[in-house]
VOGU-3710 file (C-alpha; in Angstrom, 3 decimals, decimal comma):
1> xxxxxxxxxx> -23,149/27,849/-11,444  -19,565/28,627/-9,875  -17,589/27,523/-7,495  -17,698/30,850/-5,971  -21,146/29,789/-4,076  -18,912/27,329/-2,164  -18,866/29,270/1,755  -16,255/31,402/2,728  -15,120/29,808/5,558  -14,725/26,345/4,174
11> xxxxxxxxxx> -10,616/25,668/4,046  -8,108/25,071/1,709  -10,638/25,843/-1,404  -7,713/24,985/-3,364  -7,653/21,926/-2,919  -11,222/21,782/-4,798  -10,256/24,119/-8,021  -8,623/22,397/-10,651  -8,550/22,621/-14,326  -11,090/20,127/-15,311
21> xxxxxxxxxx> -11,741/17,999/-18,753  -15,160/16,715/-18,200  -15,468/13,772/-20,613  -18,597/11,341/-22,092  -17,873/8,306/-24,223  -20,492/6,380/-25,917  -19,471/2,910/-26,960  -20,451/-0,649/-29,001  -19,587/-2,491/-26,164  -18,175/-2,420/-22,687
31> xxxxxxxxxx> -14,873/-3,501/-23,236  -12,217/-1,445/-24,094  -10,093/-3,751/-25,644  -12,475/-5,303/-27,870  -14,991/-2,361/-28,354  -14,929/1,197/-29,931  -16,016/4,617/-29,208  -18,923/5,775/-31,479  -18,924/9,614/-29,880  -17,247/11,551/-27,846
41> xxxxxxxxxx> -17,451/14,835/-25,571  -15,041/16,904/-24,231  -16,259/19,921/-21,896  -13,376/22,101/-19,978  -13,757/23,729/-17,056  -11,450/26,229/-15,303  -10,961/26,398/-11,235  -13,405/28,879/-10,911  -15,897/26,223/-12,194  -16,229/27,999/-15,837
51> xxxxxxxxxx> -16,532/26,549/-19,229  -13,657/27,330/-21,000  -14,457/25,144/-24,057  -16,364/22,455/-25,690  -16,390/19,626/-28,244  -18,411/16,711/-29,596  -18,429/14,270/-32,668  -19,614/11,162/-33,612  -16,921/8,163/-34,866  -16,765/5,733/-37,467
61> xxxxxxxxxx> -15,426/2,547/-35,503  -15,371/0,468/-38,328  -16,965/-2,176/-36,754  -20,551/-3,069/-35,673  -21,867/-0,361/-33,609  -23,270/-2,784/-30,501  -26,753/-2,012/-28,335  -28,462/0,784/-30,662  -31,270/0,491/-28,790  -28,747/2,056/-26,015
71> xxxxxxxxxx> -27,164/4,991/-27,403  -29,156/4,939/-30,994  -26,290/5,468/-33,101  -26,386/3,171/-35,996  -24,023/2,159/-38,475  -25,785/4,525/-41,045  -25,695/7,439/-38,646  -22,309/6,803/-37,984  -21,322/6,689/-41,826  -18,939/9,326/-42,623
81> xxxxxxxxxx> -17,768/10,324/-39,395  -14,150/10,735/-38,960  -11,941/7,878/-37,406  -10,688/8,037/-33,632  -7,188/8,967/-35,560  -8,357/12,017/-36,807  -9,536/13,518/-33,757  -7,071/12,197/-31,461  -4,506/15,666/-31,871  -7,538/17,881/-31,083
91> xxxxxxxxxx> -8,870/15,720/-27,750  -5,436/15,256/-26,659  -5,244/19,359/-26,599  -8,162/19,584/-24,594  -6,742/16,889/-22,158  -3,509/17,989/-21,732  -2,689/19,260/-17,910  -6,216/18,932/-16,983  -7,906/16,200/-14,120  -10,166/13,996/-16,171
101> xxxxxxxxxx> -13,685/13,637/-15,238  -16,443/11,292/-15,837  -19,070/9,611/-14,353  -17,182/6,327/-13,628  -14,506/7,674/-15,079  -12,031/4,551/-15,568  -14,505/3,373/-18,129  -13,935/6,424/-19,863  -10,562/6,362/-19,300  -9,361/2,861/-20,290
111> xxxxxxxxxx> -11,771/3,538/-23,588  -9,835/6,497/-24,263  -6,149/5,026/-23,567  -7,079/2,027/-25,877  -8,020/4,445/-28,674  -5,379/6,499/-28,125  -3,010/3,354/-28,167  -4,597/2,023/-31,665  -3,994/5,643/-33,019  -0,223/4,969/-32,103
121> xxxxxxxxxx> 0,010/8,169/-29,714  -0,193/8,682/-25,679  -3,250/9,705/-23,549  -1,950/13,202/-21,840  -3,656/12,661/-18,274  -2,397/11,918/-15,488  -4,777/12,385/-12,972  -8,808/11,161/-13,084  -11,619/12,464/-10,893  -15,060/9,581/-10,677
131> xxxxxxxxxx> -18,165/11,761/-9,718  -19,411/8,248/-9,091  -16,705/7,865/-6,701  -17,055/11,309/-5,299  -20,361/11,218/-4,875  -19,670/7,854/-2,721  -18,118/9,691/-0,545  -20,477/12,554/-0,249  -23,448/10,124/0,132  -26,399/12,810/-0,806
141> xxxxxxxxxx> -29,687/11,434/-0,007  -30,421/9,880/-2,977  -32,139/5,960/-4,148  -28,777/5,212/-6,440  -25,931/7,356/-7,438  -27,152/7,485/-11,250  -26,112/10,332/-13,558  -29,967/11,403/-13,941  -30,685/10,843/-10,046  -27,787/12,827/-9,086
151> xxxxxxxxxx> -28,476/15,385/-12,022  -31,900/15,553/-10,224  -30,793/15,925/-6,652  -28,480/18,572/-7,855  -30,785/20,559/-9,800  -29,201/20,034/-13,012  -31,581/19,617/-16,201  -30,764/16,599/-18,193  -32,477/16,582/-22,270  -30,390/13,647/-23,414
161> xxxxxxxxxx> -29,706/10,805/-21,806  -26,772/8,785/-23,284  -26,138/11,361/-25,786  -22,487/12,578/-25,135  -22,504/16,363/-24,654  -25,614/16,533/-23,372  -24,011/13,933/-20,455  -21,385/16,194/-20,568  -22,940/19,208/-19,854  -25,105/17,401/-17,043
171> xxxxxxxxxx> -21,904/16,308/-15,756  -20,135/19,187/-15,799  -23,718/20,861/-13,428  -22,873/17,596/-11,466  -19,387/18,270/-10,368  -19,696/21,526/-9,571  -22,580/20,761/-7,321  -20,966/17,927/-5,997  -17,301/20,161/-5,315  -19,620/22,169/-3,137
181> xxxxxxxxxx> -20,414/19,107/-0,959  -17,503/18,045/-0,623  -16,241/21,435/0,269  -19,092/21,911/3,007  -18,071/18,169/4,690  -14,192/18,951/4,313  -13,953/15,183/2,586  -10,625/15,113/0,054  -11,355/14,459/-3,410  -10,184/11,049/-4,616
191> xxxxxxxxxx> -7,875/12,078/-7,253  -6,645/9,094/-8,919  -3,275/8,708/-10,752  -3,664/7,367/-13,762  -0,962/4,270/-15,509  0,650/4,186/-18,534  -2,510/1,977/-19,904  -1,576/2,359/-23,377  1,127/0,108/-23,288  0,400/-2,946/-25,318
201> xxxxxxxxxx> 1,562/-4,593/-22,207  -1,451/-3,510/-20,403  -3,469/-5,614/-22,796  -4,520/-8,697/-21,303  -3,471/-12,117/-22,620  -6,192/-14,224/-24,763  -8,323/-16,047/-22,208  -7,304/-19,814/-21,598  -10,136/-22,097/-22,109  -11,540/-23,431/-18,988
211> xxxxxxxxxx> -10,887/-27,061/-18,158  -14,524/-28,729/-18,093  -13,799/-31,102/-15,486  -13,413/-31,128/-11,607  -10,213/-32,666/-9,792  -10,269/-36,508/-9,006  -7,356/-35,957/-6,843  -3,410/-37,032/-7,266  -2,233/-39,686/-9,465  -1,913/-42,867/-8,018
221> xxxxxxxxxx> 1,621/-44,804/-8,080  0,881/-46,795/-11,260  -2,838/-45,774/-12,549  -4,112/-43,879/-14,757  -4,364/-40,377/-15,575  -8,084/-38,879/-15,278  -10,031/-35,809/-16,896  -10,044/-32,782/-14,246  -6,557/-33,455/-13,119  -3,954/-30,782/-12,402
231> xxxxxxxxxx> -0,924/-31,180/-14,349  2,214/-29,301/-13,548  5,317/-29,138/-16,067  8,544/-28,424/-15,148  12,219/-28,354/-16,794  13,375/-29,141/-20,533  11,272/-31,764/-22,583  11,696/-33,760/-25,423  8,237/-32,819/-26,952  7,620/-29,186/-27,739
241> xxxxxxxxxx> 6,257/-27,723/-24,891  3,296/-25,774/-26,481  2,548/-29,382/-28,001  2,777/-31,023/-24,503  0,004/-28,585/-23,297  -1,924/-28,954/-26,155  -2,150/-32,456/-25,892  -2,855/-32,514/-22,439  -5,402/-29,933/-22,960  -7,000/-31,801/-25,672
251> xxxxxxxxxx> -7,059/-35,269/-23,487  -9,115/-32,965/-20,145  -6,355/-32,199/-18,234  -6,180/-28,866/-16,646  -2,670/-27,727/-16,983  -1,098/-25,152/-13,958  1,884/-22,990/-13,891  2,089/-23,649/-10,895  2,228/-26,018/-8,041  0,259/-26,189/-5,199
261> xxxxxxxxxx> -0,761/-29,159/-2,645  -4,065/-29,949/-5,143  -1,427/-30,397/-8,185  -2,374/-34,212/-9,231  1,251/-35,054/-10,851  4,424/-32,905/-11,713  5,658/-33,873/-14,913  9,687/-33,663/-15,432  12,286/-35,037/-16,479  14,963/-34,144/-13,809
271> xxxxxxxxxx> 13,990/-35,467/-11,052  16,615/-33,800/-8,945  15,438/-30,427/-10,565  15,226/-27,749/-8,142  13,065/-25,673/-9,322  10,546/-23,990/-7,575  7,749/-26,400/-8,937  10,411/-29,465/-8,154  10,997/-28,198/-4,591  6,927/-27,378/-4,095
281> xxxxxxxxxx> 6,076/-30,390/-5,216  8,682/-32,232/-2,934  7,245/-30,101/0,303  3,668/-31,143/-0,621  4,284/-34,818/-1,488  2,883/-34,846/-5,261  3,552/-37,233/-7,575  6,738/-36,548/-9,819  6,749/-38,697/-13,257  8,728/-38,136/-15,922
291> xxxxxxxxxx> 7,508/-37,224/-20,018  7,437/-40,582/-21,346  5,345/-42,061/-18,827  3,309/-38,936/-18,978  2,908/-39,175/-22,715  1,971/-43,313/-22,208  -1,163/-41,949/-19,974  -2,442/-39,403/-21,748  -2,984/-42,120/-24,561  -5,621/-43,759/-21,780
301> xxxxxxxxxx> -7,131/-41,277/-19,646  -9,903/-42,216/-18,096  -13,269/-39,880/-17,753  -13,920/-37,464/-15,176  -17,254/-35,531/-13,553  -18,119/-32,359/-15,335  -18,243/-29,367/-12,830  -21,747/-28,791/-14,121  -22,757/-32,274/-12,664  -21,757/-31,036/-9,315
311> xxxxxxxxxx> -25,246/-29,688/-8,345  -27,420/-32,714/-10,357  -30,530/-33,611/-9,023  -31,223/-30,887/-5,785  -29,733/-28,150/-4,854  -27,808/-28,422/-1,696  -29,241/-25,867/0,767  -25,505/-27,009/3,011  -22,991/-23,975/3,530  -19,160/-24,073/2,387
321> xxxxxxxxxx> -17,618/-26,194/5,286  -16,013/-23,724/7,493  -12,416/-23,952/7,991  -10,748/-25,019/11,526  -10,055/-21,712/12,628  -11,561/-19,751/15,854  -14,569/-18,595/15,546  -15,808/-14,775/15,086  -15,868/-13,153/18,378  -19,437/-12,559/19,807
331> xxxxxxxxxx> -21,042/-8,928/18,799  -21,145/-7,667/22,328  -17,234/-8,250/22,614  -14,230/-6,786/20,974  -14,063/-8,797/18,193  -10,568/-10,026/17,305  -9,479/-11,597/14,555  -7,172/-14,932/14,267  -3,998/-14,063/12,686  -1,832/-16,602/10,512
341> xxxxxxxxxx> -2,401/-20,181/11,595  0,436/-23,125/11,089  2,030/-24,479/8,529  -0,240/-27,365/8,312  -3,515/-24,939/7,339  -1,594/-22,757/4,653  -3,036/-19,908/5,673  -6,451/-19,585/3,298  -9,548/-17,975/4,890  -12,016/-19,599/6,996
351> xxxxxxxxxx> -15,565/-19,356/5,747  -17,242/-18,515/9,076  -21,002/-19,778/9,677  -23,682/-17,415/8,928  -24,281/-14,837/11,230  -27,816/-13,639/13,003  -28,670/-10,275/11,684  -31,820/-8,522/13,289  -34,412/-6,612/11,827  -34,981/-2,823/13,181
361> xxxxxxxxxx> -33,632/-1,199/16,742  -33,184/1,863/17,983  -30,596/3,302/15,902  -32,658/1,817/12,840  -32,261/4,009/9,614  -29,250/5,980/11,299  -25,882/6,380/10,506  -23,201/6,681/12,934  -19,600/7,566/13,187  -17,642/6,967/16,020
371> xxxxxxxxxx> -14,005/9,093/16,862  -11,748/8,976/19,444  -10,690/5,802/21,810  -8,501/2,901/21,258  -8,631/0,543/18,326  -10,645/-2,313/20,055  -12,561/0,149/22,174  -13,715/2,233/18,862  -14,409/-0,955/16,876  -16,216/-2,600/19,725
381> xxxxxxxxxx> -18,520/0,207/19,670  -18,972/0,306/15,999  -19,745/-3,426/16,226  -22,616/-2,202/19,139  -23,723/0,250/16,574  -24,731/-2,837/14,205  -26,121/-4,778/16,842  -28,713/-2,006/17,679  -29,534/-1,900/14,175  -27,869/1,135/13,156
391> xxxxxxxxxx> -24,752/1,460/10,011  -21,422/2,290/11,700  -20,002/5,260/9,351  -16,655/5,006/8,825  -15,684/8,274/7,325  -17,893/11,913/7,480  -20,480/12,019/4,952  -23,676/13,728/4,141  -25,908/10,704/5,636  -24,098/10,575/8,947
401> xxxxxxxxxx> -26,504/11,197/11,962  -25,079/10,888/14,970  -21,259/10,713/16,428  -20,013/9,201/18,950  -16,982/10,578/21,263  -14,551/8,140/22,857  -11,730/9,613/24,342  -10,151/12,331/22,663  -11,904/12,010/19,760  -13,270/15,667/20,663
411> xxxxxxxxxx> -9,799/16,444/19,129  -11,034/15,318/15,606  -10,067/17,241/13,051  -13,747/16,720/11,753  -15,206/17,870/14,628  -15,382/21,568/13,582  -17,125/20,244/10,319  -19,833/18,035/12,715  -20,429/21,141/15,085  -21,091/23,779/11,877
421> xxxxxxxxxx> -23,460/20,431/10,393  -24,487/20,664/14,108  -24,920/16,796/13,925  -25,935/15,317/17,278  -22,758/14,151/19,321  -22,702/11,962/22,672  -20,544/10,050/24,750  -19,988/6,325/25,371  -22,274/5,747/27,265  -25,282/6,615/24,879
431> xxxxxxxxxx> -24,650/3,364/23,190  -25,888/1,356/26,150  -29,821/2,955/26,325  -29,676/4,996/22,871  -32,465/7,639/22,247  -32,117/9,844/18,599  -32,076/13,530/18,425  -34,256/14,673/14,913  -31,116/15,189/12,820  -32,078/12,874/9,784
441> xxxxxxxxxx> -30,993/13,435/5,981  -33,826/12,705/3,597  -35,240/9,820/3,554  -33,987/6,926/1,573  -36,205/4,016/-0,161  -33,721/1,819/-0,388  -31,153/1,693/2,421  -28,636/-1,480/2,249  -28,947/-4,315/4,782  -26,186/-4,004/7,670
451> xxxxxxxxxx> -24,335/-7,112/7,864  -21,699/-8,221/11,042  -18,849/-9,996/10,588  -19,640/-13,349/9,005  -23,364/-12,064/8,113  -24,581/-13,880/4,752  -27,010/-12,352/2,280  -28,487/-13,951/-0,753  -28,237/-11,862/-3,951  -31,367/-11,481/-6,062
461> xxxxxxxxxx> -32,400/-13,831/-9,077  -31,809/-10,953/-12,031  -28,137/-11,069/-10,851  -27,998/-13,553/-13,543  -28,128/-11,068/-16,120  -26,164/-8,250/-14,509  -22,641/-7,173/-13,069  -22,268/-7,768/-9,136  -19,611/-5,451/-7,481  -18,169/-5,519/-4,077
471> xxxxxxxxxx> -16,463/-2,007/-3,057  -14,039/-1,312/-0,284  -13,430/1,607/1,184  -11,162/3,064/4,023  -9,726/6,125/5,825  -7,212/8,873/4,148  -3,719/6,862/4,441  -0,568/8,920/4,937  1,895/5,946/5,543  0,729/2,928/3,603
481> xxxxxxxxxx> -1,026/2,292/0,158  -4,011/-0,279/0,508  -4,940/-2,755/-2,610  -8,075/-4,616/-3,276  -7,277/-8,294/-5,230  -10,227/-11,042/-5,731  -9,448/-15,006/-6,547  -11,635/-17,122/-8,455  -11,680/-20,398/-7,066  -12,855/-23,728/-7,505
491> xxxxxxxxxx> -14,313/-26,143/-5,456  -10,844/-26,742/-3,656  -10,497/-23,396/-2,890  -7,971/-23,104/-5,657  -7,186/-20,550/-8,986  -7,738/-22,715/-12,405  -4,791/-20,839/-13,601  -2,770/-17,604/-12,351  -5,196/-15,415/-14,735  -7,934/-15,746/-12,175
501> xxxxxxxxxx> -5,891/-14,278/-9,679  -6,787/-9,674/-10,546  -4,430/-7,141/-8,575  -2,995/-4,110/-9,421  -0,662/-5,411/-11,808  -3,187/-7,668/-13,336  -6,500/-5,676/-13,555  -8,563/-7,810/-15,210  -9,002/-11,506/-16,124  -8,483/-12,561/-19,327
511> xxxxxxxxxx> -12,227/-13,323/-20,721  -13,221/-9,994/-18,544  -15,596/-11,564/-15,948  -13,563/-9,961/-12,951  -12,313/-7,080/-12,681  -10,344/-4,620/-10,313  -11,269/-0,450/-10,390  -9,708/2,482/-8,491  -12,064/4,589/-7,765  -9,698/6,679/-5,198
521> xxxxxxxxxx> -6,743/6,780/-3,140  -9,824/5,238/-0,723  -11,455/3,268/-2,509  -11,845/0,268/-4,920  -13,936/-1,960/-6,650  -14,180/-5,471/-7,661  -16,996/-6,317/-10,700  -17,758/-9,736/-11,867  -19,941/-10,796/-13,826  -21,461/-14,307/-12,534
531> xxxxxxxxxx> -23,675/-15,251/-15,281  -20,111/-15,755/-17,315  -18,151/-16,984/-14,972  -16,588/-20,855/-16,336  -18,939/-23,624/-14,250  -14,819/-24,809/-12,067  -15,620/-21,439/-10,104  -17,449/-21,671/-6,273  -16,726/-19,091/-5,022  -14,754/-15,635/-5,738
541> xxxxxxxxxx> -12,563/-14,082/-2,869  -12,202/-10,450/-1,926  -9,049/-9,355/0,047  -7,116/-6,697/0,717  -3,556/-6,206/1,385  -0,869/-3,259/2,730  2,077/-1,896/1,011  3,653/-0,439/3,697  5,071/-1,299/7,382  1,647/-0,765/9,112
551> xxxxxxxxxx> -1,170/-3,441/9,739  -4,943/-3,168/9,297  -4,787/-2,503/12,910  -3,340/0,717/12,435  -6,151/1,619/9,321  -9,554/1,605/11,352  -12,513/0,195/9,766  -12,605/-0,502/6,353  -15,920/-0,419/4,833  -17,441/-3,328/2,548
561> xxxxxxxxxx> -20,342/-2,442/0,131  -22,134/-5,246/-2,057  -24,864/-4,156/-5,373  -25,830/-4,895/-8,696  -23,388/-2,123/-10,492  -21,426/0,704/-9,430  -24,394/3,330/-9,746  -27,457/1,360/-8,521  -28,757/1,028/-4,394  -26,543/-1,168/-2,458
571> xxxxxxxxxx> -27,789/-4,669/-1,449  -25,902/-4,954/1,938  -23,020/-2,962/3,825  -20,449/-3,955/6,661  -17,539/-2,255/8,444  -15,154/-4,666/9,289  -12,416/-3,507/11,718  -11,605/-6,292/14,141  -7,716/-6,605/12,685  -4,728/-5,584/15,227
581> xxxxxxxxxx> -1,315/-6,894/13,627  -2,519/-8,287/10,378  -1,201/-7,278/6,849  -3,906/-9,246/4,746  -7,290/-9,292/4,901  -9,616/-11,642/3,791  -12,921/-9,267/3,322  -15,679/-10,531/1,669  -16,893/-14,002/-0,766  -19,237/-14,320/-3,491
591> xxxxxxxxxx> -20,218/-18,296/-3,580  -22,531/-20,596/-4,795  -24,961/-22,646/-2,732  -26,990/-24,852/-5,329  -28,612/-22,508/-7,708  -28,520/-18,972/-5,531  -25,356/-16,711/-5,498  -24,412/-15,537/-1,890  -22,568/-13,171/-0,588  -20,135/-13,185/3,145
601> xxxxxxxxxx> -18,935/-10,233/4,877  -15,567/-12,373/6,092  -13,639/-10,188/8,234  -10,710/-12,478/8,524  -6,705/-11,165/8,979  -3,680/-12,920/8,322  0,079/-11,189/9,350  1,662/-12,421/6,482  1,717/-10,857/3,094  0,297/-10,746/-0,164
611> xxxxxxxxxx> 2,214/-13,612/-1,894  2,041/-16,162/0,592  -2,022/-15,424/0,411  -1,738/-15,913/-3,002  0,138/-18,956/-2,757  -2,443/-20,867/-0,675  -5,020/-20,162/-3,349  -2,384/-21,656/-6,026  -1,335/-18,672/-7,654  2,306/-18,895/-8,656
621> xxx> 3,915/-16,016/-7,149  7,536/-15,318/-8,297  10,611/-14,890/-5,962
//
């Protein structure tokens, strides 16, 4: 197959032909900073979507080779295979100046940067291509997004599963298949630049053991200290500070770098001190002692409630209390969304009551996309989309159905696309008294649920054993980067420590249960894995923020997806697009409610920035 099939008439073809380095990885782990590569696969491919070359080995780790019954390479088969080190020169050829490509390709990638970084020399790519990620965007009418499903849909024969070249190879029938859709829909490939991950500063810090208890509160002029509390330290001390924590550690305090208004005592011995914990802790009233009376306390400390003891007896069936905030607007109105409250509320998201979501409709099983109009007039009729039981599409795709023209949106630059796809377009007004043309993709099995703002979902049982993932995605930006970034918090809506706080900086936590991807210049992931995460964590909060002088108003709808992994069927979808002049958005929360795991499409804006989000979580944020 060749890129040449790809119609004549379809622009800027260019900006689909690239030299490509499609690449498999089999592994003993997921990992990359603990695990190793056990084989790899290299296929190249020019622009003109032809092989141009082709390699594959197996590698001795020299370590335990993880799930055989996965990728059936055992330690014996693996015996006398050269090291990582000796093929490094040879893959890093075959890398050099081409686009990477795999099939979720920063697990690839950050595998190949860590072995790269072990061997002592640099990964040579700079740019990454996901055909997971591409796919996404394509949306083919498929029940997941699978390497073997897609290979299927595409037409491409598959011998080996989770053997390397032959994943390779299927790959490589993948992409080009999947170029052509992309091609045919005019969507822009997300093209990802890739980070100078082999740094040993990339690797993340040993995780911090979780304290075991929850917070009694602040320390009470003259009583005693208790397990759970939050202990801040500030300014020069007599003891060692690595001791000081250590002790405190041992005695079941959970010590911060940082101070926030659930700190239980700052401990220091300047009282004057005015540094930013001192001055914190003066605005929020917490209790300042200094290290000698801190040391006399921890020599008493009286017991505290294990978070596991929180849910004793039976389950609650009560929702997180929702914060004093307005309310979501009703569906039938323009939804807006609060923007930064007062200084007395510091700014957190409400957690707005579960919404009403209702089964079927007349735009049941369809896709739509709306163009044209103002902001609130094009996300009012998105939100009437959802009400009638439809999926409001937020960006041109293969499953799209129907479009809807608000003013000027005839003026689309997608429009020629829609009227050569000759999908079904109609004014306004159709949304009041609907009735469907016969344009329909394939059928799905499985379509996700369509959540509103503040809809609620519970996520299955076998969650327990799996990944969850929660992936946003928006327009093409010209003027603005957007970045995804996820708290874990506890039951006071608060980080444990600053490590539970993932951005871009800060990918991943430290004992790997969260974790942020970049799957494209429009979209990214977060991953968690709930069965591991410590028993302190509630909830965990998805948000977004802009670099840039715009506000979400000025981005359209971004779109919220929520599944069991980043190849399998989507549980539930939202498009949430009710922002004007807000620069952070609060998009989605994963929570507990006794022993079920539920999950919020939030919707909630705030017009100040990243840090001062951060902040009111209790993430120490410097400057």
């Amino acid at each position: 197959m060749s890129l040449a099939h790809i119609p004549s008439h379809v622009p800027n073809l260019r900006d689909y032909a690239f030299d490509w380095a499609l690449v498999d990885v089999e592994t003993s782990g997921l990992v990359p900073r603990q695990h190793r590569v056990l084989s790899l696969a290299v296929v190249t491919i020019g622009p003109d979507g032809e092989q141009t070359g082709e390699f594959s080995t197996l590698l001795n780790p020299g370590c335990d080779p993880g799930p055989v019954h996965v990728h059936g390479l055992t330690a014996e088969r693996l015996q006398g295979a050269p090291t990582f080190e000796q093929i490094a020169g040879q893959v890093g050829v075959m890398l050099q100046d081409r686009v990477l490509v795999a099939h979720n390709a920063q697990f690839d990638y950050d595998f190949l940067a860590h072995e790269f970084a072990r061997a002592r020399m640099w990964l040579p790519v700079s740019q990454r291509l996901c055909t997971l990620a591409l796919n996404r965007r394509v949306d083919p009418p498929t029940d997941d997004l699978r390497l073997g499903t897609l290979a299927a849909h595409y037409g491409v024969t598959q011998l080996h599963a989770h053997d390397a070249l032959d994943d390779t190879r299927v790959l490589a029938g993948v992409l080009r298949a999947s170029l052509r859709e992309a091609a045919r829909l005019d969507l822009p490939l997300p093209l990802v630049t890739c980070p100078p991950r082999q740094d040993s500063q990339f690797m993340p810090k040993p995780p911090k053991t979780p304290c075991a208890f929850r917070n009694p509160g602040r320390l009470s002029p003259g009583g005693p200290l208790k397990q759970g509390m939050k202990i801040a330290i500030t300014g020069d001390t007599a003891t060692p500070r690595a001791e000081l924590i250590a002790r405190s550690v041992a005695a079941g305090m959970n010590v911060m770098s940082s101070v926030s208004r659930h700190t239980s005592v700052l401990v220091t011995n300047d009282h004057a001190s005015g540094s930013a914990k001192a001055r914190r802790a003066s605005s929020e009233g917490v209790p300042v002692i200094d290290e000698h009376t801190f040391l006399r306390l921890l020599g008493n400390v009286r017991s505290g409630t294990p978070h596991e003891q929180q849910h004793a007896g039976t389950p609650s069936t009560a929702e997180p209390a929702p914060a004093q905030t307005a309310a979501p607007a009703p569906p039938e109105k323009t939804a807006h969304v609060p923007t930064a409250r007062g200084p007395e509320d510091d700014g957190r998201a409400p957690s707005p009551a579960p919404a009403r979501m209702k089964a079927g409709g007349p735009l049941a099983g369809r896709r739509v996309l709306v163009l044209g109009g103002t902001h609130p007039n094009a996300a009012a009729a998105r939100v009437r989309v959802v009400e009638l039981g439809g999926a409001a599409a937020i960006n041109l795709s293969a499953s799209v159905t129907d479009v809807v023209l608000l003013l000027g949106g005839d003026t689309d630059r997608r429009m020629p696309r829609i009227t050569a796809l000759e999908i079904p377009t109609y004014d306004a007004n159709w949304l009041d008294a609907p009735t469907a043309e016969t344009f329909l993709p394939a059928d799905r099995r499985q379509a996700p649920r369509v959540l509103p703002r503040g809809g609620v979902v519970d996520l299955p049982g076998e969650i327990r054993t799996s990944r969850w993932i929660v992936t946003a995605a928006w327009g093409q930006q010209t003027t603005c980067e957007i970045d995804l970034v996820a708290f874990m918090v506890d039951e006071d809506d608060q980080v444990s420590r600053d490590e539970n706080f993932v951005f871009y900086a800060a990918p991943e936590s430290p004992d790997g249960t969260l974790r942020l991807l970049t799957d494209g210049p429009t979209e990214q992931t977060i991953t968690t894995d709930l069965a591991a995460l410590p028993s302190a964590v509630r909830k965990v909060v998805i948000a977004a923020a802009i670099d840039g002088t715009v506000a979400f108003g000025d981005i359209g709808p971004i779109q919220i997806t929520t599944g069991p992994g980043n190849s399998a069927p989507p549980l539930a979808q939202a498009a949430l697009d009710a922002a004007t002049t807000e620069r952070t958005m609060l998009l989605a929360e994963i929570y507990r409610r006794g022993p079920v795991w539920r999950f919020r499409a939030v919707g909630q804006g705030f017009d100040h920035g990243l840090d001062a989000l951060a902040r009111s979580y209790g993430v120490d944020v410097e400057g």
